[in-house]
C-alpha positions as CSV (number, residue, x, y, z in Angstrom):
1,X,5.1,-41.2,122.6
2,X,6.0,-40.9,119.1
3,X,7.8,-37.6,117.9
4,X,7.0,-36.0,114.6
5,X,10.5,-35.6,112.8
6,X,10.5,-32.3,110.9
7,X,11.0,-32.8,106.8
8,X,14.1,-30.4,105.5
9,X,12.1,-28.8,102.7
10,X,13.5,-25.7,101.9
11,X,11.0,-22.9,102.7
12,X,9.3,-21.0,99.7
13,X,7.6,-17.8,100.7
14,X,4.3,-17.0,99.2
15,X,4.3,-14.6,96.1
16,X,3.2,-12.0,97.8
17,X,6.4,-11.7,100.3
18,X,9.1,-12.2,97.4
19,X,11.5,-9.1,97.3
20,X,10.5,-6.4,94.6
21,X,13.9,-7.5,92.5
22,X,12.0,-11.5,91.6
23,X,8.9,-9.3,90.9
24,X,10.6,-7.0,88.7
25,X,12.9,-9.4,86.7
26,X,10.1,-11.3,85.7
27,X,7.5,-8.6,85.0
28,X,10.3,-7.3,82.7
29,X,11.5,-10.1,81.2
30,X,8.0,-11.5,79.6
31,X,7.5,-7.5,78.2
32,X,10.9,-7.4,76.7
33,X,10.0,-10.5,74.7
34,X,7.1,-9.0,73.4
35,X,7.6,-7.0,70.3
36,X,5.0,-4.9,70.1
37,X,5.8,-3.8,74.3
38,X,9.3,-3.1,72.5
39,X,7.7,-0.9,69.7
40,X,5.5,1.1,72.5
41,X,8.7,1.6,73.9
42,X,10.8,3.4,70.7
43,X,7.5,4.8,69.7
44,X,7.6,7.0,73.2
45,X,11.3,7.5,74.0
46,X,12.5,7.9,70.0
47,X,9.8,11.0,69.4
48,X,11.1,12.9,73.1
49,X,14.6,11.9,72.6
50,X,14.7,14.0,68.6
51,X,12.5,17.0,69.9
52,X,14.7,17.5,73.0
53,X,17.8,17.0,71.1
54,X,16.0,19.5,68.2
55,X,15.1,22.1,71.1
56,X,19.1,22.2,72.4
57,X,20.4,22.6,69.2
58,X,17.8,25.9,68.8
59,X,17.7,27.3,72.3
60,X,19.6,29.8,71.8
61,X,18.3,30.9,68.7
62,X,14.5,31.5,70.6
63,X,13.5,34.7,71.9
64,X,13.2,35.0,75.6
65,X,9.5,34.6,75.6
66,X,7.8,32.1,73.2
67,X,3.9,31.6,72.5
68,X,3.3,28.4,74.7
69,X,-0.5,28.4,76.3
70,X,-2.5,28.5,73.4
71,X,-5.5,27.9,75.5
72,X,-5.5,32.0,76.4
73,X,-7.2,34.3,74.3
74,X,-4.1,36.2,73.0
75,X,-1.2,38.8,73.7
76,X,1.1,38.3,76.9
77,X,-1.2,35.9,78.7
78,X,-0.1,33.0,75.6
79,X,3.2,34.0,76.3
80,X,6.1,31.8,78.4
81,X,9.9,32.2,79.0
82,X,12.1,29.7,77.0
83,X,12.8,27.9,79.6
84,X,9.1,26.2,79.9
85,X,9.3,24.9,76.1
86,X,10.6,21.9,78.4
87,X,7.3,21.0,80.4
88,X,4.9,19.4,77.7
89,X,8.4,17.1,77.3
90,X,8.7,16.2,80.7
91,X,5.0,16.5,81.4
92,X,5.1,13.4,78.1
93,X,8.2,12.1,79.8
94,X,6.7,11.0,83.4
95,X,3.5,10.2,82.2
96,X,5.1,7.6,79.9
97,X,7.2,6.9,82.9
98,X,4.0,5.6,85.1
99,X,2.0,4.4,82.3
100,X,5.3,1.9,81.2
101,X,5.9,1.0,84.3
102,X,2.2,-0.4,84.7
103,X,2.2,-1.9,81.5
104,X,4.9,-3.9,82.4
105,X,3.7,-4.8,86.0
106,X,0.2,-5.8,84.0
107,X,1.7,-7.5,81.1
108,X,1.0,-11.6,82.5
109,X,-2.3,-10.3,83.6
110,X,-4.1,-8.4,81.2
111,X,-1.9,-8.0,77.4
112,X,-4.6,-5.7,76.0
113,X,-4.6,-3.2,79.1
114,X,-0.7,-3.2,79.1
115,X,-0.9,-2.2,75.4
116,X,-3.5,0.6,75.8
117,X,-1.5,2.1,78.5
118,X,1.8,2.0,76.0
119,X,0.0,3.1,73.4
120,X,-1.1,6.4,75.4
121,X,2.4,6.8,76.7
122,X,3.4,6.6,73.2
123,X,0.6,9.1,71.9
124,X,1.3,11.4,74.2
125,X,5.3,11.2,73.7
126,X,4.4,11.9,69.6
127,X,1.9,14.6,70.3
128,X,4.2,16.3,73.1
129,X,7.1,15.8,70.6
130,X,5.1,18.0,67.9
131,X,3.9,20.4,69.5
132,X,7.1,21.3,71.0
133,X,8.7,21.1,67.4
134,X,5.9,23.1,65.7
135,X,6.6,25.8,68.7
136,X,10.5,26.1,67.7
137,X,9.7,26.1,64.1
138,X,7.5,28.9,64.5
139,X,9.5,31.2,66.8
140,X,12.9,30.8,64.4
């Protein structure tokens, strides 16, 4: 009878069962190297960071109701309180959120669909960003 002597290998689990940290690290580090990842980025945080800064420093200086859906015909149904001036921003601001985050989890995979989703993110961010500018601008 011969006995089969066990090897100490250390055991690797597959990729699929590595904790979400290994994942993440190195999802994030190959998109950090990238430059142009890194100019998505500033091109859709820098554009939400200097409208919300812009809409702070004039808050108080808007009346309590400001002309926000322009898609109604006109009067009081365009109309919104102040306080919504906020939601294209944050609206810009979680939709860059997802569309980052999948760009990075797709960055080793597929380069050009990571960079179309950063570029959206980053469209949106700008257009958000004017809009919401344009709206203050008009109103002071």
């Amino acid at each position: 009878m011969t006995k089969k002597v066990a090897k100490n290998r250390s055991f690797v689990p597959p990729k699929f069962f590595r904790p979400g940290s290994e994942k993440i690290s190195s999802w994030s580090a190959s998109s950090l190297q990238d430059r142009y990842f890194r100019l998505f980025f500033l091109t859709w945080f820098l554009p939400l960071a200097i409208s919300v800064i812009f809409v702070v420093i004039h808050f108080s200086q808007l009346p309590q109701e400001i002309p926000l859906f322009y898609n109604r015909l006109w009067g009081q149904a365009q109309l919104a309180q102040k306080g919504y001036l906020f939601l294209p921003l944050g609206g810009a601001t979680l939709l860059g959120l997802g569309n980052l985050a999948f760009a990075v989890s797709w960055h080793e995979k597929d380069r050009i669909f990571s960079f179309l989703l950063a570029g959206t993110a980053s469209l949106v961010a700008i257009l958000a960003s004017i809009t919401t500018i344009k709206i203050v601008l008009l109103m002071i």
